[in-house]
N, C-alpha and C positions, 0 to 999 in steps of 0.2 A: 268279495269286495264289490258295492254296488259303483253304479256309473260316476264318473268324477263330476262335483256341483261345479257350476259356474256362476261368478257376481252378475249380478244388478244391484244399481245405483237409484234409487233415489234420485229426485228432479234436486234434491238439498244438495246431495253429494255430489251430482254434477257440477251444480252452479260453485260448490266449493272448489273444485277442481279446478275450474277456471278462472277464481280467484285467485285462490295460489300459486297458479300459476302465472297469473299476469304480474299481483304484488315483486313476485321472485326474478320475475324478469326485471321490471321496473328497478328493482331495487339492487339486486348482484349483477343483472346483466345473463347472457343467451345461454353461456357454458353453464351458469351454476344454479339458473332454474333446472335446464333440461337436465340436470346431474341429480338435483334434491326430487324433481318431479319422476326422473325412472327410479328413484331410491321408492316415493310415494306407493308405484304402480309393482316394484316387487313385494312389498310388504301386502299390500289388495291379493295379488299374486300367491303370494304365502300362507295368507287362510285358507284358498281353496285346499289347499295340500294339507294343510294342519289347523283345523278350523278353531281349537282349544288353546293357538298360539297368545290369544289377547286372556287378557284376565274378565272375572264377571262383574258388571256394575250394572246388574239390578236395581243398585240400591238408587241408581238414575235413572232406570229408563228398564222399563220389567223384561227382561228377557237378553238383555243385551249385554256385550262384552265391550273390551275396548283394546285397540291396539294402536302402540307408538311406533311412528315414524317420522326420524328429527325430529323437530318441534310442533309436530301437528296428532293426533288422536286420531283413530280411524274407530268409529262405534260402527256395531254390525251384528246383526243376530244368523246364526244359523238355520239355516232351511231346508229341508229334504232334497234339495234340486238346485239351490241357490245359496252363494253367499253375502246377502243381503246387508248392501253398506248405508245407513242412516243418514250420516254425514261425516265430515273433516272438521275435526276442531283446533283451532290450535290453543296450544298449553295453555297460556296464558285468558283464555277467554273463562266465561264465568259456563263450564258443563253444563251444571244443570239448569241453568236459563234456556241455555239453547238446545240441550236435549228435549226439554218440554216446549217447544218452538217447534222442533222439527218434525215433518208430516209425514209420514210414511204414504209415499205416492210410488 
């Protein structure tokens, strides 16, 4: 079994993070961001361990999977060393606009 990967974020995925993060507070209040946001950071959490947990959607973004958590998408491709998160989408948003918007940085 080779060395365990670790994530990196994208400058996307960050700025999403602290979107949702802000929205969630703004809008439910301290208890149930910081409750949906540690839900966000076990499921990031969770592909390192099981990188095949999301399904494949290629058919958006070539190489890429995608996993839920709540009502948000986490897209992310796997990497030899890393587990590489694109960004945060939530459901409701239009995918593949914003998968073809987002930069890998």
């Amino acid at each position: 079994m080779g060395k365990p990967r670790k994530l990196r974020l994208s400058r996307t995925a960050q700025d999403d993070i602290e979107k949702i993060d802000f929205y969630s507070f703004e809008k439910w209040g301290e208890r149930t961001a910081a409750t949906y946001m540690a839900g966000l950071g076990a499921r990031m959490n969770a592909l390192i361990e099981t990188p095949m947990l999301g399904v494949d959607c290629s058919d958006l973004r070539p190489g890429y999977r995608a996993s839920m958590s709540g009502r948000h998408i986490i897209y992310y491709r796997i990497e030899e060393e890393f587990i590489y998160i694109l960004t945060i989408l939530h459901h409701s948003q239009d995918q593949a606009q914003f998968l073809s918007e987002a930069d890998e940085d």
